[in-house]
Structures are given as structure tokens and as C-alpha cells.
N, C-alpha and C positions, 0 to 999 in steps of 0.2 A: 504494500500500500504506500501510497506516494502523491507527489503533488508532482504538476507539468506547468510549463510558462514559454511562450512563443512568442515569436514576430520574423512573418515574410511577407518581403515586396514581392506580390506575386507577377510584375509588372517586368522581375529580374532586372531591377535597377536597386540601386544600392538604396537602404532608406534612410530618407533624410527627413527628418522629424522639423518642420519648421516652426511649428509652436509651443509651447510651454504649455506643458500639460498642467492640472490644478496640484495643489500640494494639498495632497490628501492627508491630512492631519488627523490623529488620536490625539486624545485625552490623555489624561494622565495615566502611568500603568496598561495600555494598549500594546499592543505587537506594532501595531502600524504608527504608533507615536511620532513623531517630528521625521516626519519621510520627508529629505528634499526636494523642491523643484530640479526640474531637472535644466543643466544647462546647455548651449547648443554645440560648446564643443565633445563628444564624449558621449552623446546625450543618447545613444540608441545602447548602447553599451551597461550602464546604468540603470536604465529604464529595464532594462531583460534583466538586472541583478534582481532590482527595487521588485520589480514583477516576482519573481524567484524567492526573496525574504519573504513578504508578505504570507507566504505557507508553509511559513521554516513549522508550525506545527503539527502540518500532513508528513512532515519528514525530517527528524532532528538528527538522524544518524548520517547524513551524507549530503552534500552538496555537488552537483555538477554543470556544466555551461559547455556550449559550441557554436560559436559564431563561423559563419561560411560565408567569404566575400566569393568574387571573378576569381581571384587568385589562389585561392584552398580554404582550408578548414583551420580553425585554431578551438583547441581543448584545452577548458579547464576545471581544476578543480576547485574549493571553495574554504575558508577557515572554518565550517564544521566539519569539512572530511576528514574523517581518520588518518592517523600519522601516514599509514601506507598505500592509502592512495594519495596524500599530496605528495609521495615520493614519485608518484608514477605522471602527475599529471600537474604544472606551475597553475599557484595563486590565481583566483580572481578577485580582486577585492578592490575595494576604496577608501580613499582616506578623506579624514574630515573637510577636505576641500574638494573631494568630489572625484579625484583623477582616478582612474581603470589602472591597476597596477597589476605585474606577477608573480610579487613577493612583498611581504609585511615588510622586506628591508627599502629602507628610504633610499637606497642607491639606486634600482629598478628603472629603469624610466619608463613612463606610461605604454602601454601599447598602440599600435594605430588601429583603433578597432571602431573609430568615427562614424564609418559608413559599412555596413553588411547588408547581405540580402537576405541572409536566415537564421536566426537565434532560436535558439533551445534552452532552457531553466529547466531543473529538476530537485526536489527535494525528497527524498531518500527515508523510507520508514520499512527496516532490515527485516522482511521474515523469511524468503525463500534466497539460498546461495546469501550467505551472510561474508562471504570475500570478497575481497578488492576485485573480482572478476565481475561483479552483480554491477556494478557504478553505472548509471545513468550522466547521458543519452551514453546509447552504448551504438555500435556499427558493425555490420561484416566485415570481412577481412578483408574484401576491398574498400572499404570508405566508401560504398557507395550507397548503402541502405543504413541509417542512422535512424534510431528510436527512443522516445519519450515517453513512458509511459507507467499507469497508476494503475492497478489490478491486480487481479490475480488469475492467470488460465488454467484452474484445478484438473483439466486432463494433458498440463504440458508432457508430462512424461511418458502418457500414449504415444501423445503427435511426436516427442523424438524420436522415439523408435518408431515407426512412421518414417521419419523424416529422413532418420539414419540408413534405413533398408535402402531408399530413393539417392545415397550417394552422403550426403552429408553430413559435414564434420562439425561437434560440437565443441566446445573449448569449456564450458562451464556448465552448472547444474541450476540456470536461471530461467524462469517462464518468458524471461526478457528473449534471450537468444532464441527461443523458440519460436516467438513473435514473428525477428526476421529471416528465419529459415523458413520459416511457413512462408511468409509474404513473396520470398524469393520463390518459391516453387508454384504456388496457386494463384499470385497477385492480390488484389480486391478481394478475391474469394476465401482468402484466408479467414477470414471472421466466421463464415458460414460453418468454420472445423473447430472453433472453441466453445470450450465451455465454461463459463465462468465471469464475471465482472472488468470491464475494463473499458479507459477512455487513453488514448496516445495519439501520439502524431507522428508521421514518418516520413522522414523526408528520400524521395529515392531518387541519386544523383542521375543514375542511367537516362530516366525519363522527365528531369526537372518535373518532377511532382510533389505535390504533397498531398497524403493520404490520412486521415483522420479519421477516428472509429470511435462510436461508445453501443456500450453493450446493451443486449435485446429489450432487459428492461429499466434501463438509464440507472444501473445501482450506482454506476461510476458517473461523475458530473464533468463536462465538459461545455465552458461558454467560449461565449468569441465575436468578433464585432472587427469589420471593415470602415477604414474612413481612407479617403488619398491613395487607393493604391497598394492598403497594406492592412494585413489582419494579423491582431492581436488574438490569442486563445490563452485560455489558462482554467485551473479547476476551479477556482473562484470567481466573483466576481470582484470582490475586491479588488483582485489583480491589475482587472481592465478599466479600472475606474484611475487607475495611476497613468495610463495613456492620455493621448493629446484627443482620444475618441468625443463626439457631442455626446454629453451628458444630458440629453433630454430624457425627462422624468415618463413614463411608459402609464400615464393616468389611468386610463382605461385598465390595465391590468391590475396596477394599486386596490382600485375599488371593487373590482370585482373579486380579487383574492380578500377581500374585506365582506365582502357580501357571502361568501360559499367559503365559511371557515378554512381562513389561511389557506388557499388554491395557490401553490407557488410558483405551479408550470402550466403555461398553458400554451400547448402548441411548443413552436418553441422562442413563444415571448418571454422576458420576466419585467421588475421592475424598471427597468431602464430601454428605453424606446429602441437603440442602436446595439444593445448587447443582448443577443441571441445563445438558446442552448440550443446543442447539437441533441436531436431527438433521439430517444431511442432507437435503438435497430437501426440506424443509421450510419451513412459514411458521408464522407464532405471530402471533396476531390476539387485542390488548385491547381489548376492548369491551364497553360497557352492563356493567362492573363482573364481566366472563367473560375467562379467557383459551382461546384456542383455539388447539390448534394442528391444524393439515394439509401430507397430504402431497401434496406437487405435481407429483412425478418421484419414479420408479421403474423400472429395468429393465422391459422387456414381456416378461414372462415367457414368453407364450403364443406370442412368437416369437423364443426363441433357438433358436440353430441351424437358422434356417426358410430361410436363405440356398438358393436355387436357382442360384448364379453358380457356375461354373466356376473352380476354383483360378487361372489365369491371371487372369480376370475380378476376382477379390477382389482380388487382386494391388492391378494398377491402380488398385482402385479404393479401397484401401487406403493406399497411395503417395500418392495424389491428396488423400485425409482430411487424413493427416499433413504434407504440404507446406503444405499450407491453415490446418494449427493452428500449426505452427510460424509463416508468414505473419502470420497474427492475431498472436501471442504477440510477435511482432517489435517491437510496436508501441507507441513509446516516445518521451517528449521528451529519455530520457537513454540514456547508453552500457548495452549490455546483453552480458551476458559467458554461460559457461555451467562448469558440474563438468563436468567430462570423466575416467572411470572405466580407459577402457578393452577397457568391454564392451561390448555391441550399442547398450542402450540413449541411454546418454551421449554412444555415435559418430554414433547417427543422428541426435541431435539436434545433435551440433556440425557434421556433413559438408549435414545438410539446413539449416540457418540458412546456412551461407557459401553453399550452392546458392541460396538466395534472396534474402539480402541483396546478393549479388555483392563480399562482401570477408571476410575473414578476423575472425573477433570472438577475443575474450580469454578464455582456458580455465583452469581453479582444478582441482588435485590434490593426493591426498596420499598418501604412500608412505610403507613399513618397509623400508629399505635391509639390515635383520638378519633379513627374514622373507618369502621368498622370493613364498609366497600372500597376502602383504599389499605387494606389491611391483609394479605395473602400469605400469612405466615406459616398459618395450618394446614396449607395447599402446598407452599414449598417443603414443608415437614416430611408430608409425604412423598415425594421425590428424592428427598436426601435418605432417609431411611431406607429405601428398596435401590439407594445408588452409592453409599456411602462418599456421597460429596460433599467436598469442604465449600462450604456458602458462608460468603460476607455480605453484611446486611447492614444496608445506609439507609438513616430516616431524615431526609430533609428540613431543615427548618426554615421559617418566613424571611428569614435574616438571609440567609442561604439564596432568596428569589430576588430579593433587594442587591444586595453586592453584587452578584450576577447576571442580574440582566442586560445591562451596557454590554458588557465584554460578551455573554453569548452570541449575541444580537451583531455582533461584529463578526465572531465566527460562522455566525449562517447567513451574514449577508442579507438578513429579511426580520421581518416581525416572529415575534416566539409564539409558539402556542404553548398553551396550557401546560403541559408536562414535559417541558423542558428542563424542571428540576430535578427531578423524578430520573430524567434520563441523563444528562450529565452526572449525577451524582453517582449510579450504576456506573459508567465508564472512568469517572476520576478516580471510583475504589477499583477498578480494575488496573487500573495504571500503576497505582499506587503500591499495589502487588505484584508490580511485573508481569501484568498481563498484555502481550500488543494484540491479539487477536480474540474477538470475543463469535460463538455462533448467535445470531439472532433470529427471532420469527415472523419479521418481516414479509408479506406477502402471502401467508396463509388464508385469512380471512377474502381477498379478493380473487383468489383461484378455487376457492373449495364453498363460498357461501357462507361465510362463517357473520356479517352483518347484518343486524335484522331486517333490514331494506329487502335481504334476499326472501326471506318468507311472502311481501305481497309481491312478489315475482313468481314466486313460485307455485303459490296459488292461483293468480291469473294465468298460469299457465295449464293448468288441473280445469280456469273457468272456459280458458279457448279452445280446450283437447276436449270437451266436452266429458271429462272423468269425473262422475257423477258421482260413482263408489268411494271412490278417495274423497272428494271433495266432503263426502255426508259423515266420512271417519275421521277426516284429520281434523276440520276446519273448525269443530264447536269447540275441540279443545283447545283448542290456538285461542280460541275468542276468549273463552272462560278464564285465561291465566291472570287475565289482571282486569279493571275498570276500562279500556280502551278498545271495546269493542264496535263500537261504531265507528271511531276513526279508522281502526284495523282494516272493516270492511269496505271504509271509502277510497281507503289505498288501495287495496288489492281491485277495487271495479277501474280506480286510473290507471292503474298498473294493465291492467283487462284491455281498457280499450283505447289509449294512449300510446303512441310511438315512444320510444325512449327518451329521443330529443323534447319532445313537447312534454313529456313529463317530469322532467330534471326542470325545464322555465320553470312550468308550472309550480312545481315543487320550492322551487328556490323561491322564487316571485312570492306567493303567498305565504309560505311558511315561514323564511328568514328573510323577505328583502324589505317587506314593510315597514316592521323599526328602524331597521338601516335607512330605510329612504326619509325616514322622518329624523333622523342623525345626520344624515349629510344633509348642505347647502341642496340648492335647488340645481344650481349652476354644476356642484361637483355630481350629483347624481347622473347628469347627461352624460359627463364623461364616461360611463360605463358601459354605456349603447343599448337599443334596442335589447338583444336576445343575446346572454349573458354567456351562456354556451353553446358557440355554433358548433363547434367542432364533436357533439354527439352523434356518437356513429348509429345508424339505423340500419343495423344487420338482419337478415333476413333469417332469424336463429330463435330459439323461444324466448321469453322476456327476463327470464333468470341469465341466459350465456348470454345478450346480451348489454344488464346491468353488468356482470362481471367484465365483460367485454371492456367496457369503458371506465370500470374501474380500475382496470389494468392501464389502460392507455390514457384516458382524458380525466380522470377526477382523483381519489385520494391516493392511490399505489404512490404516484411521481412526487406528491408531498411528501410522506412516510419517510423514502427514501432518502429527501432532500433533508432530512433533521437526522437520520441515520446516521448519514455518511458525515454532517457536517459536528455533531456532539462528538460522534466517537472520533477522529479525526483534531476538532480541538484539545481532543487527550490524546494525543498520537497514539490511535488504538484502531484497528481497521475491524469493519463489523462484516461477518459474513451470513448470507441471507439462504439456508439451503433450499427452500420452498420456493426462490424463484431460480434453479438446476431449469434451461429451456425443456428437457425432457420429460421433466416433471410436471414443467406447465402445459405443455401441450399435450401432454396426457390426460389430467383430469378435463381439462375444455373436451374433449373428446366423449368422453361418460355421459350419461343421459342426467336428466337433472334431478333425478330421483334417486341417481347414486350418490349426489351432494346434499340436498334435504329431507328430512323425513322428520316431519312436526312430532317434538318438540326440538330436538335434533338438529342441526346443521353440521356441514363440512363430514358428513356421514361415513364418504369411505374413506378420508382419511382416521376419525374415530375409530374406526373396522379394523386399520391395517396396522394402527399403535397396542390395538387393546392387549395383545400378550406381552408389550417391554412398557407399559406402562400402569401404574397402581390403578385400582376398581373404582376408587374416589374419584378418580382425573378422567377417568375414561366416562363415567354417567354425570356428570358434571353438568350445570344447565345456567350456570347464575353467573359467570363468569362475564364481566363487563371490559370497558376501554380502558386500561389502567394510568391515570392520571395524577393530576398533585393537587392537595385541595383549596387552588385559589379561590374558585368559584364559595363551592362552601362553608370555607375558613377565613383563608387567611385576608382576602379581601374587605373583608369587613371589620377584622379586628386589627393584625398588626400590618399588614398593608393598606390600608384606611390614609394616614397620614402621607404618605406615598402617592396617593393612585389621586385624593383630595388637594394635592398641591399641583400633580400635572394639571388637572381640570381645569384649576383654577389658573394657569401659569399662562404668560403673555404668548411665549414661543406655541401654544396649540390655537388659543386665541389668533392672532395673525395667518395660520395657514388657511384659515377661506374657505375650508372647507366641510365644516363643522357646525351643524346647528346647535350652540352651546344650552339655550334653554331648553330644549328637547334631551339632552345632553346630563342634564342634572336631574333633570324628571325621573329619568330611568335611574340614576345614580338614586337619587334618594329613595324611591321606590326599592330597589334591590335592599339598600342599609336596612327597608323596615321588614324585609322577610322577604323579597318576590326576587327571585333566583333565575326568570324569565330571561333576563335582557344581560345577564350576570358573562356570559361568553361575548356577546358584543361590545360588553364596557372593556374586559381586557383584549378583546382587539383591539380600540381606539388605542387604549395604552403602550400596548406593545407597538403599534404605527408608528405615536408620538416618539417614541425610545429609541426609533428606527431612522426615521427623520430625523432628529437630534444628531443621532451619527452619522449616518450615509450623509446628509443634505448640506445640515447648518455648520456641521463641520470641517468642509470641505470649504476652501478657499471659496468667497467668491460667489459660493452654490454650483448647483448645476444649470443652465440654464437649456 
């Protein structure tokens, strides 16, 4: 796991930066603290370090750099590289006035590295080939195929041997080299033979190209932004916000990731108008002065739910997927630990890792001992006792969300949601134990049905098949579990006879857009447009594959991710997700949707395929919710109170224009006297504000 930083004139003219980019300035105690402007002798040089630092926390064990003029190539290494590779590869660095040097000694004189056509930044986080051979960007033995890259290919050891039988020679035991031996043999098609997380760049001298990749379902984060002739990428965004790039504010998506709980990808817009993410399953090809991008993977639509296996049959052969992705995912030159929640997901992957490593690994938790449903201690109990794993257990305090916030908010480049304490604090105790790899259960619930969204899908699907039997067995019990049986049934008739896309507006528009629209200005609510999600896909598939469908691609999976990768990551700790293994997703898409629900039940065959490596407690389980931190029902109202009561009131939210302030307080006081309704939209506002603060007002100047 790693960080990447680029810049090529794809134009093959040397780049020449002619304006002063903004001086992206931190606060006090920041990673990005007193970053220089950059000046105009030197200044492309700098700017690919400056780009480089910025994620010294994707990668603290290594540093590397490659600028490539007309004339050749110049490597270097970095003052966090290990004693032995600066033996192998001169200094890059600078000294407080700014100059590109190749040695910390002051005799050095600067390099001439003014003008290049291609830079490379890499920041180094050691799991696989942990020698001086692993160093990033690394090249074939001709220098002609040169790679950048953050991942991990959990079947590289197939593809060598593979690779090896076809002629070639390996030099080390890195996923990296495997990269460009595959690329060398297949081209572009190489991606199509991995498996596993990744986003890099590659430059291949033979055909002046550059090749860009991130994996099927965006676990690995890859932005990037053209202005003049030259594109900036990098795994952050912060990176590119050190460029001379326009910094126009991306309003439309602001507010709508405001509207539809923290939505942080959409397409591949984000907060910033001219900096774009490379989409999943995709590749982005510069070439002959075009940039191109394609997409290389996609669900096969045309055969979800084509499955002819008999529920036993998936079963096994289900069980069989995920032991094998877990197997892969194992594979590590250091200690690999996992979050363990409690619930299905977490269990299966702690009880299936000890099944296959044959010992016990190290489990991270975190608990509200004052809040009964944020409290899974008697659920982790049970996985530790039938696993005999060693669990460290972190309880957040208020104090803990206060201190933190700024600085998270910086590491994810966007507003926090709710359990972002909850989840750094799990990765800052893993670190703290020497953990860099953690397993997580990311993506479970959007491949298997495990959201309750999927039940009036899944019934409207029982109401268009005409399953009249099922429908008179499952559906009273469904209704009867709680007080909300009339809304139940009005979901499941929209769910009935509503396109996907029309019913995610509909859904959003009435359910969460109305307060919001009486929160924002008049003026700011235009900016979010007519039809908030166009990009819903209307597959021709039942209405459960797909809701999953788009849950994978256009709605919460691409968030998840994006706090996954950037939490664990601010603790140099790389998370890995075995439930999104492509084999294993396109597997269950495949099943009939009766082998993913059966009221009371979801995510059925996977339940099926854990029940013998998992305790009888975890496996009939029904209560299990979104595991959270309890702003909403605690701490907001008592020790964050003073906190959240002085933004509100604070001139800097006042002036942005966009905020119906007496609407604004209505709901605030309203929440302080019990009403919990509006209690997710007040810490939107806040975390906006905290976002803005950083990103906007602190930046030289603004963005304009």
C-alpha cells in the first residue's frame, strides 16, 4: 500500500508551469503546514516533491522520484528512504530556500531539472518484498516501462509463474515487477489478469504513453485534473490542489453529497469542478496529445441472476470463493490483523483467516459502554472464544471527535460522516500494535442484500413475478416486526412499480431533500439541479440486482471505500476488503435473488456458506445494525453542544451564502429538546463548515 504523484506534458514539451500555484497552507500541527509557493525557477521539480510529501502518511517507509526530460531519465531517492537505498539511488530534496538538490551536503549544486516532460512521486508503505528491490517507481531492465503504483495484486505469484513459463525473468518477489511483466506481455489487457486493488501509472517509453488503471471497484483512489497541456494525478486530492490547476468549487456536487448522506463520488466528479476521479474499472490512456479513457470491467448484466445451481450448490461454491479470497488476501511479508464488529461480516472474515492460516490473528474494536446498540462486546466474545484471538478494544470519547476533526477532514479531503471516530480509533490501535494490514468487511452488504432497502426490493419483486405463495408467507411477518407497516408496504408498491432511477429522486426528494431544501438559500439549492441522480442505471434485471446494481456503482459502495482507504491510510495501515475478490462478486450477482433474501434473513447464502467456521449466535443473528459513534444521540447534545453552538453561530458559516440560518436553528433547537429527526443533517452542515474552513479559507486567496 502506497501513495503515487505525477505530472506529464502530454503535449511532449517540456513543462513549464507559468503561474504560481496557491500556497496551500495548514494550521497549526497539519502534515501540509507552511507548504511553499512554488517559484518559477525549479518550480516543476518541487511541485512533484511538494505533490509527493503531502502523503508521506500513505507511505513512511520509502520515498522515490523520476523525472524524464528529451535527454533520459534521472532517479531518485528521498531523506525517508532507508540507509540502502539512498546508497543505491542520490538525494532528492530541498533546502529552506527552495533549491532541488542531490545530497543534504551544501557542496551539491542544484540539479537542472527546470523543465521535464514526466515526473513520478511515490510514497512507500512496506508489506510485500520489504528490500531495497520493492522501491518505487520501479522499471524493466530496459528503462523503458517505468511504474507507480499503490495496491496490492493478491494473485501476483500465479501471474509469475505464468509469466515465467512465457520467457521471463524476475529479479525480485514484488506485485510491482509483476505489474510490468504482465503489461509487457498483454498491454492494456493486463488488468483484465489481476486480482486484487490497485490504482498506478505507467509510463511506456517504446510507445510514449501513458497508461493508468484503478481497480474494478475503485478500493484504490486515483484523481487527476488537466489545465495547459499537462495532467497532474495523484491518490489524493490534496495533492492536486498544490498545482497551478483552477480551483473552481464543483457546487452542484457539494450539495448534493449534502443532500444523499455524504455521496462523495459521483461519476467521476468530486468536490472540485476541474479535478476528476479515474472511475472504477477503468483505464485512462495519454497519447499523441488525446487523453482517453475506457472501461475494462463491468458487471455482465445480461447474466445476473442467470445462476442454474441449486441453493446447496451456490453454497459450496460460495464458501469455496471466499476461503480462496481470504487465502489470497493473507498474503503478506508482515503481521496482518482484522476489525472485528460483531456481525456476520467481520466474523466471517476473522473465523475464515484462523481457518486458513491455522493460528489465531489480532482483532481491533470499538465500543459505547453508555449505548447499548453501539455496544458489541458480547458478539465479539463470541468470536474470540471459538478463535482464541487476541482483541484490542478502543472506546472513543467526545474529546476524541473534537481534537480530531480538523486533521481527519484533511486526511479525507471531504466532510466526515458520523463514524469516523469509531473508525480511526480501530486503525490508530492497530498501528499502535504494529499492525500495517488490517482484513475489513467492506462491501458485503451491497453484493449479498444485507441493507434493508433490499427487503422492499425484494418483495416487489415476489409482487411482479406474480409469487403469490411467498408473498402470503413471508410478507405478514416482515410487517408485524415492528410499528412501520404501512410505510413498509408503500415502499415495497414504489419499489413495485417505479424504475430505479425514478425511485432513488423520489426517495431522496421527499424523504431527505425537504429539510435540506429549507436549510439551504434559495439560490444555493439551484445549484444542485433538477434530478439529483442521473446517472441510475435502469437494468433490465429484477429490482433487488438492480438496487445492488447501483449500489455497487452509483451510490454508497464508492463512499465506504473512500473513508476506508483514507482512515486506514492516515495511520499508514492499508485495509483489505475480501468480499469485493471480482470472482466473488460476480458470483453472487449471478444467484437468483432468493438465494440473497429470505425474510427475516438477508445476505442468505452467504449466512449458509459461514455457518460451520462461525459461532450459532452470529450465524441466526437478526439485530445487527450500521455500527456508528454516538454523535447523533450523545455527544451532540451534551459535550459537543458548545462546539457545534459556536460554528452556528460563527461569522465564517454566516458569510458563505448558502445557509438558511433561521431554519438552521429551528432544527438545532428542536433536536437539543428530544427530536433526533434532523440530528444527521445538523452534523452534515458541521462537518461542511470544518471542510470549508480547511480546503477553502485556508488556502491562499481561496479558490476561485
Amino acid at each position: 500500500m502506497c501513495g503515487i504523484a505525477g505530472i506529464y506534458c502530454f503535449s511532449q514539451e517540456a513543462v513549464n508551469i507559468d503561474k504560481e500555484p496557491a500556497n496551500f497552507t495548514k494550521g497549526k500541527d497539519y502534515p501540509g503546514k507552511n507548504v511553499r509557493s512554488y517559484k518559477q525557477n525549479g518550480a516543476n521539480t518541487i511541485l512533484l516533491k511538494e505533490m509527493t510529501d503531502a502523503i508521506k502518511h500513505r507511505g513512511p517507509d520509502d520515498e522515490g522520484y523520476l523525472l524524464k526530460d528529451n535527454k533520459g531519465i534521472q532517479v531518485f531517492s528521498g531523506v525517508d528512504s532507508p540507509a540502502d537505498i539512498q546508497s543505491l539511488y542520490p538525494l532528492l530534496y530541498y533546502n529552506q530556500e527552495g533549491a532541488i538538490k542531490t545530497s543534504l551536503t551544501s557542496e551539491v549544486t542544484s540539479i537542472n531539472a527546470d523543465n521535464f516532460i514526466l515526473g513520478m512521486g511515490f510514497r512507500r508503505l512496506s508489506i510485500l518484498e520489504l528490500k531495497p528491490i520493492g522501491h518505487q517507481p520501479m522499471w524493466d531492465e530496459e528503462l523503458k516501462i517505468i511504474l507507480g503504483y499503490n495496491g496490492e495484486i493478491y494473485n501476483y505469484l500465479e501471474l509469475r509463474e505464468e509469466l515465467k513459463a512465457k520467457g521471463y525473468i524476475f529479479f525480485s518477489h514484488s506485485d510491482t515487477e509483476v505489474i510490468i511483466k504482465a503489461y509487457h506481455y498483454w498491454g492494456e489487457d493486463c488488468v483484465k489478469h489481476f486480482n486484487g486493488m490497485w490504482a498506478f501509472s505507467l509510463w511506456d517509453d517504446r510507445k510514449k504513453v501513458l497508461f493508468c488503471s484503478r481497480d474494478r471497484y475503485g478500493i484504490k483512489p486515483f484523481y487527476y485534473a488537466v489545465q495547459d497541456g499537462v495532467i497532474y494525478w495523484g491518490s489524493e486530492i490534496k495533492q492536486l490542489l498544490l498545482t497551478p490547476i483552477d480551483k473552481t468549487l464543483n457546487q452542484a456536487m457539494i450539495w448534493r453529497s449534502m443532500k444523499i448522506n455524504s455521496l462523495l463520488v459521483y461519476d467521476d466528479e468530486t468536490y472540485w469542478q476541474h479535478i476528476h476521479c479515474l472511475k472504477p474499472g477503468h483505464n485512462l490512456l495519454i497519447t499523441k496529445g488525446k487523453i482517453i479513457s475506457t472501461q475494462y470491467y463491468d458487471l455482465d448484466v445480461a447474466n445476473l441472476e442467470s445462476s442454474k445451481l441449486s441453493f446447496n450448490e451456490a453454497v459450496e461454491q460460495y464458501r469455496d470463493l471466499f476461503l480462496d479470497s481470504i487465502e489470497l488476501q493473507l498474503r503478506s511479508d508482515v503481521e496482518i490483523g482484522a476489525t472485528l464488529s460483531g456481525g456476520m461480516d467481520s466474523s466471517a472474515i476473522v473465523c475464515s483467516a484462523v481457518h486458513k492460516q491455522g493460528k489465531p490473528l489480532k482483532t481491533f474494536s470499538s465500543y459505547y459502554a453508555f449505548l447499548p446498540e453501539l455496544d458489541e462486546r458480547k458478539w465479539i466474545e463470541k468470536i474470540l472464544q471459538k478463535n482464541f484471538c487476541l482483541n484490542y478494544l478502543v472506546s472513543p470519547a467526545a474529546e476524541d471527535a473534537i481534537r480530531g476533526w480538523e486533521k481527519l477532514t484533511y486526511y479525507n479531503d471531504c466532510p466526515l460522516a458520523a463514524g469516523f471516530v469509531s473508525q480511526n480509533a480501530v486503525m490508530q490501535e492497530a498501528h499502535r500494535q504494529g499492525i500495517k494490514v488490517l482484513l475489513s468487511g467492506q462491501g458485503s452488504d451491497e453484493i449479498s442484500a444485507g441493507y434493508r432497502h433490499s427487503l422492499y426490493r425484494y418483495f416487489a419483486d415476489l409482487v411482479r413475478s406474480m409469487q403469490i405463495g411467498r408473498l402470503a408467507k413471508e410478507l405478514p411477518e416482515y410487517l408485524k416486526k415492528d410499528n412501520k407497516a404501512f410505510s413498509k408496504l408503500g415502499k415495497i408498491m414504489l419499489s413495485t412499480f417505479l424504475p430505479e432511477s425514478a425511485l432513488y429522486n423520489l426517495e431522496f426528494r421527499y424523504y431527505r431533500f425537504e429539510p435540506f431544501n429549507r436549510a439551504f438559500t434559495r439560490e444555493a439549492d439551484k445549484n444542485c439541479g433538477e434530478q439529483i441522480l442521473k446517472k441510475i442505471a435502469d437494468i433490465r434485471t429484477s429490482r433487488l440486482s438492480n438496487f445492488l446494481y447501483n449500489m455497487m456503482h452509483n451510490t454508497s459502495l464508492q463512499t465506504l471505500l473512500h473513508f476506508e482507504d483514507r482512515m486506514a491510510m492516515a495511520n499508514s495501515v492499508e485495509s483489505r476488503v475480501p468480499f469485493l475478490d471480482y470472482r466473488l462478486v460476480d458470483f453472487v450477482f449471478s444467484l437468483p435473488s432468493a438465494y440473497k433474501v429470505q425474510p427475516p434473513y438477508t445476505k442468505v447464502v452467504h449466512r449458509s456458506a459461514m455457518q460451520e467456521l462461525i459461532p450459532d449466535e452470529i450465524y441466526r443473528r437478526q439485530d445487527k445494525g450500521i455500527f456508528s459513534s454516538p454523535f447523533y444521540q450523545v455527544w451532540m447534545k451534551k459535550e459537543l453542544k458548545p462546539f457545534i453552538t459556536d460554528i452556528l453561530a460563527s461569522k465564517t458559516l454566516r458569510q458563505r451564502g448558502i445557509w438558511n440560518l433561521p431554519q438552521i436553528n429551528f432544527y438545532w433547537h428542536k433536536y437539543l429538546a428530544g427530536d433526533n429527526s434532523q440530528a444527521e443533517m445538523l452534523f452534515n452542515i458541521i462537518a461542511l463548515e470544518i471542510w470549508f474552513r480547511q480546503f477553502v479559507d485556508k488556502t491562499a486567496g481561496g479558490y476561485k
